[in-house]
Backbone as CSV, one residue per row, in Angstrom:
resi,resn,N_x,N_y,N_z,CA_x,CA_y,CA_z,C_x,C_y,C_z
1,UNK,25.696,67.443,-41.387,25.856,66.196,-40.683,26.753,66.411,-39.503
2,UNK,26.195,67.217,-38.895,27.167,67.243,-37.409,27.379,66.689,-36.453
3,UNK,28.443,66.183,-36.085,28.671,65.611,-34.779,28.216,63.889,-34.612
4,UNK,27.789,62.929,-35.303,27.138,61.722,-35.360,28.287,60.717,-36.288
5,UNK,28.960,61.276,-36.876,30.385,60.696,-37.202,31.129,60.265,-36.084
6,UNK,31.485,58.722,-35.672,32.627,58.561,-34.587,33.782,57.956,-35.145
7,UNK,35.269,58.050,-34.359,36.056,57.776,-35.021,36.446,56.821,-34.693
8,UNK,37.691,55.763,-35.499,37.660,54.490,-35.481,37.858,54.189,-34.347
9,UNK,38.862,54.829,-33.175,38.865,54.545,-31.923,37.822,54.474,-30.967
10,UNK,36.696,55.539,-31.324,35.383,55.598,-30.430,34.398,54.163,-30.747
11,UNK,34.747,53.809,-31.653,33.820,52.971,-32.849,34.251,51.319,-32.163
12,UNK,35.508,51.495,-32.267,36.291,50.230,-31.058,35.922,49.816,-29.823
13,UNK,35.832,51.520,-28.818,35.512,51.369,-27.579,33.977,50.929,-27.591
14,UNK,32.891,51.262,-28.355,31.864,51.043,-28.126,31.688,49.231,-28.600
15,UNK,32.236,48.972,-29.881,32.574,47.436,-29.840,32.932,46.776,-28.746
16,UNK,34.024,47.445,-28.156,34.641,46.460,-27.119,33.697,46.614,-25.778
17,UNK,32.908,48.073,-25.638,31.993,48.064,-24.366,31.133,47.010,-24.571
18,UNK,30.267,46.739,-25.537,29.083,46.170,-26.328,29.525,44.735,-25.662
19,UNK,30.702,44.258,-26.424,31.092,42.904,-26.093,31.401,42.570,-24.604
20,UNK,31.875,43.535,-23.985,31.777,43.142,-22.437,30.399,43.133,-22.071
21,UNK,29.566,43.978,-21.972,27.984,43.955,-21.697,27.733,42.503,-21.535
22,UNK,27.721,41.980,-23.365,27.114,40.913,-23.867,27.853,39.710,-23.090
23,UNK,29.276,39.352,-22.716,30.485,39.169,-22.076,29.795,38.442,-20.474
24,UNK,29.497,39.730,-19.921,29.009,39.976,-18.927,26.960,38.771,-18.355
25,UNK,26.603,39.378,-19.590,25.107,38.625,-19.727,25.492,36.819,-20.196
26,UNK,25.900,36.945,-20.771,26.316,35.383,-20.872,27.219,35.087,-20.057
27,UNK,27.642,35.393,-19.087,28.339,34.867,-17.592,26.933,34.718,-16.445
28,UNK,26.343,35.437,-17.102,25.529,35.837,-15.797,24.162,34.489,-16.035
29,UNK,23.855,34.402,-17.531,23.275,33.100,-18.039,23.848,32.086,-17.427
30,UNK,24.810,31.317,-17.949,25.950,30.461,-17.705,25.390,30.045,-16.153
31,UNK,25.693,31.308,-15.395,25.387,30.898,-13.996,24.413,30.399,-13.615
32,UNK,23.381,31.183,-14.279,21.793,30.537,-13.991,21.351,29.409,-14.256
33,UNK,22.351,29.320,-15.224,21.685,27.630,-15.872,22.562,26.463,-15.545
34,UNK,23.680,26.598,-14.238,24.425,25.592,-14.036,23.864,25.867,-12.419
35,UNK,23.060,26.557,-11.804,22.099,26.119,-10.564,21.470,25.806,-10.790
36,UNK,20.150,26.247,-12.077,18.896,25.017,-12.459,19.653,23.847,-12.755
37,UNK,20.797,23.775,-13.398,21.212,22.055,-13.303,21.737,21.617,-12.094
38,UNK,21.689,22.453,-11.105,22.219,21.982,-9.671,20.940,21.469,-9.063
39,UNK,20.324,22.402,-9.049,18.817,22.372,-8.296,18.305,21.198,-8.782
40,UNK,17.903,20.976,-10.589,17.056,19.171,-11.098,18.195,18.533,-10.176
41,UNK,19.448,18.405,-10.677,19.936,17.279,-9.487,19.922,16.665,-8.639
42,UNK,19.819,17.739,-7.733,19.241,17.606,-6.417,17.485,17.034,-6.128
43,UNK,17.086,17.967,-7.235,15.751,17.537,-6.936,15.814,15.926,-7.593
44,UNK,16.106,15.609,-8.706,16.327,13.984,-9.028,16.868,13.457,-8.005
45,UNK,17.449,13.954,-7.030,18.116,12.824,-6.209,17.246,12.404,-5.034
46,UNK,16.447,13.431,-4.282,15.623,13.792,-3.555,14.078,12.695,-4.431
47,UNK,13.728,12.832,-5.177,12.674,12.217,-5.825,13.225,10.851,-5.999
48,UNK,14.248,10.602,-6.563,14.894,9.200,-6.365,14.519,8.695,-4.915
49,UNK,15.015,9.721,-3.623,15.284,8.975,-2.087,13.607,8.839,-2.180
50,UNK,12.424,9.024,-2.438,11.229,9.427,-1.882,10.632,8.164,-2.712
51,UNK,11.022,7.682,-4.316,10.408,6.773,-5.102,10.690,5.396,-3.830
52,UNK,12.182,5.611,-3.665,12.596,4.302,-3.070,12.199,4.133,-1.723
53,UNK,11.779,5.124,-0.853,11.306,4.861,-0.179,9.609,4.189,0.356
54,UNK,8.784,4.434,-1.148,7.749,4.427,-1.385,7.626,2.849,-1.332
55,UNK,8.560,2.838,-2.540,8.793,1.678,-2.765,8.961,0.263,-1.745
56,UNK,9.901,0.698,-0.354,10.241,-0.033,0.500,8.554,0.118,1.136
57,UNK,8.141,0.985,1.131,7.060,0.794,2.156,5.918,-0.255,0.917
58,UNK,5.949,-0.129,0.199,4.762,-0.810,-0.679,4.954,-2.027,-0.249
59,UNK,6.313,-2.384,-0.657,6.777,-3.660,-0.469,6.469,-4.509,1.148
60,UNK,6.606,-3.634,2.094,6.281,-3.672,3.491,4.622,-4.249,4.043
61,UNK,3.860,-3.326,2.690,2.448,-3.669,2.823,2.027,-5.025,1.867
62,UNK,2.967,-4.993,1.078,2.802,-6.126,0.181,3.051,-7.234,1.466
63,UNK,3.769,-7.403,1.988,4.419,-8.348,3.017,3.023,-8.729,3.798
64,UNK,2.551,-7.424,4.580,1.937,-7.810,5.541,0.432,-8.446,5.046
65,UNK,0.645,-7.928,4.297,-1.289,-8.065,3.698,-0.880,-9.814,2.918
66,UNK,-0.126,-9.924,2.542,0.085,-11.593,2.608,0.277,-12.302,3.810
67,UNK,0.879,-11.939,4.807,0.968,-12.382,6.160,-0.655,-12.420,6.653
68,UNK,-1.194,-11.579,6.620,-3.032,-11.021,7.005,-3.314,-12.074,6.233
69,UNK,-3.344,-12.304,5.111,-4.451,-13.048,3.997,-3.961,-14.619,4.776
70,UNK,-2.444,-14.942,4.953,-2.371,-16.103,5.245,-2.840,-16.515,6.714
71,UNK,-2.517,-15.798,7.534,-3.456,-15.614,9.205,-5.170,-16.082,8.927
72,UNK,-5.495,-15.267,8.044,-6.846,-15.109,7.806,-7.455,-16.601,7.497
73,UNK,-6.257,-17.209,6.727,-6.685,-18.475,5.681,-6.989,-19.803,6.716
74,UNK,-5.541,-19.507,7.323,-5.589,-20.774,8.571,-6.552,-20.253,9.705
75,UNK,-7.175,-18.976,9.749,-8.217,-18.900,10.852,-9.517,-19.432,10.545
76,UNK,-10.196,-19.498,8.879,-10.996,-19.662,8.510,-10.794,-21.103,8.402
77,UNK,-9.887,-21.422,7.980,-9.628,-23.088,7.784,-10.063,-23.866,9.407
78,UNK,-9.468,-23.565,9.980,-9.674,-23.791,11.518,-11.357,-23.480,11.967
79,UNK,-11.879,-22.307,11.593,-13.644,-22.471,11.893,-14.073,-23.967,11.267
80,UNK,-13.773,-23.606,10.128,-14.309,-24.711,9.419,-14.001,-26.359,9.568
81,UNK,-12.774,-26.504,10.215,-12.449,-27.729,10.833,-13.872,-27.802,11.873
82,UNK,-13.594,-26.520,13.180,-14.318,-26.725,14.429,-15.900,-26.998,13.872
83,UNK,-16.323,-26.426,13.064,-17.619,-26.539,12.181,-17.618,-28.282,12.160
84,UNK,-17.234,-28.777,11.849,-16.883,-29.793,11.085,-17.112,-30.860,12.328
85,UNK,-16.446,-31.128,13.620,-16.283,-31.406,14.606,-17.483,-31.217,15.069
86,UNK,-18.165,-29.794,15.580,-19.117,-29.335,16.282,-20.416,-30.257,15.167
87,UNK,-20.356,-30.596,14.105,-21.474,-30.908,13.383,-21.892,-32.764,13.628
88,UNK,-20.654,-33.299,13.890,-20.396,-34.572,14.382,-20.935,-34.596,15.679
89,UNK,-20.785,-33.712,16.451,-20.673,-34.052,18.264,-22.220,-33.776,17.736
90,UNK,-23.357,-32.582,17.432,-24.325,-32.735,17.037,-24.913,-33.781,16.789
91,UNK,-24.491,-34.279,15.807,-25.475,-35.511,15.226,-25.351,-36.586,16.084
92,UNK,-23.819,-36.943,16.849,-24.286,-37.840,18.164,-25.288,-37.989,18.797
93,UNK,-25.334,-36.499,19.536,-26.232,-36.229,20.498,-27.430,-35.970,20.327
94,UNK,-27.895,-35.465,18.971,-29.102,-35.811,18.297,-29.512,-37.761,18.624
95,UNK,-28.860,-38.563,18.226,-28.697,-39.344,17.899,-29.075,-40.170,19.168
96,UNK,-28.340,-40.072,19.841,-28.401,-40.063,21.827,-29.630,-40.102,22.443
97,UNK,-30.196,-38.595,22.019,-31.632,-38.511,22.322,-33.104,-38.888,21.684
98,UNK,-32.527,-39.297,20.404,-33.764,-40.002,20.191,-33.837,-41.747,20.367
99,UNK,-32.326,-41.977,20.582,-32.670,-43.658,21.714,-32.918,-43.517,22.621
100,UNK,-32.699,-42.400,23.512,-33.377,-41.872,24.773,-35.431,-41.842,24.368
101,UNK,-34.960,-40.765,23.668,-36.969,-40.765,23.649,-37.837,-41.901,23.107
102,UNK,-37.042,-42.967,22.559,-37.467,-44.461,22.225,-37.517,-44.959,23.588
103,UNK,-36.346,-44.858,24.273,-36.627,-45.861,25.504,-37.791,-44.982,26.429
104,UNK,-37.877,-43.793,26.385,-38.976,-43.084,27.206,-40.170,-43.678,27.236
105,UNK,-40.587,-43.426,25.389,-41.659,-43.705,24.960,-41.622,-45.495,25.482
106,UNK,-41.032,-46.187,25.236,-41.171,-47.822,25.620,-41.610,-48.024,27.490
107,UNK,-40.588,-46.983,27.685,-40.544,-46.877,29.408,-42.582,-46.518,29.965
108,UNK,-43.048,-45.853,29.123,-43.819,-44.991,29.784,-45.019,-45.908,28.832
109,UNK,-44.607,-46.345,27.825,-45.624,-47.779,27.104,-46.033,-49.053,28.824
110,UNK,-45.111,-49.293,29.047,-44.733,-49.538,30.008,-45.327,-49.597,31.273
111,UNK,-45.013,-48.642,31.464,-45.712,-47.724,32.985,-47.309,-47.673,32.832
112,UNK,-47.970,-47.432,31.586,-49.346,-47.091,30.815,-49.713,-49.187,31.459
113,UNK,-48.996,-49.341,30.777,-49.633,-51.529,31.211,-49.610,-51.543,32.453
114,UNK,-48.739,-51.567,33.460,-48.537,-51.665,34.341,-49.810,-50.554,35.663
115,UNK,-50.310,-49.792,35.425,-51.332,-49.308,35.442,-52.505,-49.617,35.636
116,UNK,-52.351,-50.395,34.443,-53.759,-50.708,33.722,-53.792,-52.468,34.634
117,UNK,-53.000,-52.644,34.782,-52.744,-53.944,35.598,-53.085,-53.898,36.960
118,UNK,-53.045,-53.067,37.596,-52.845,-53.141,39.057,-53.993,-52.778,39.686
């Protein structure tokens, strides 16, 4: 059995190397995993500014597209008044012209005797 025996002091140093190594790797962890918790942070905060901004703009379109729908409402309301108006002045003037084409027809009843008279 030669030489593969170490003594309690060698047996120490390699303990105590071992534990710095390991020492060493869990510092070096530690680090890594308190920038991924830097980095979500950041990135949560960043995704936060981007929700809320989404948000303001939705809200923006929410606004306008009720402003549009209400524009829209009183424009259509308003045809439909002028509709309404324009359908009246119509039926006047319908109305107009066939006491007109009564008096024509009477006028030209008329004119037909008077004709026939002379």
């Amino acid at each position: 059995m030669g030489g593969i025996l170490m003594t309690d002091k060698e047996f120490q140093e390699l303990v105590v190397n071992q534990l710095q190594i390991l020492t060493e790797g869990q510092q070096a962890l530690n680090d890594k995993v308190n920038k991924l918790d830097a980095n979500q942070v950041r990135m949560e905060n960043e995704l936060t500014d981007k929700v809320n901004k989404l948000d303001d703009k939705v809200d923006k379109l929410d606004d306008n597209q009720i402003r549009m729908e209400n524009e829209l409402t009183e424009k259509v309301r308003g045809l439909y008044d002028f509709r309404e108006v324009q359908n009246d002045v119509n039926e006047r003037i319908i109305s107009t012209l066939e006491r007109l084409e009564a008096k024509i027809d009477v006028l030209q009843l008329e004119t037909a005797h008077l004709r026939r008279v002379k």
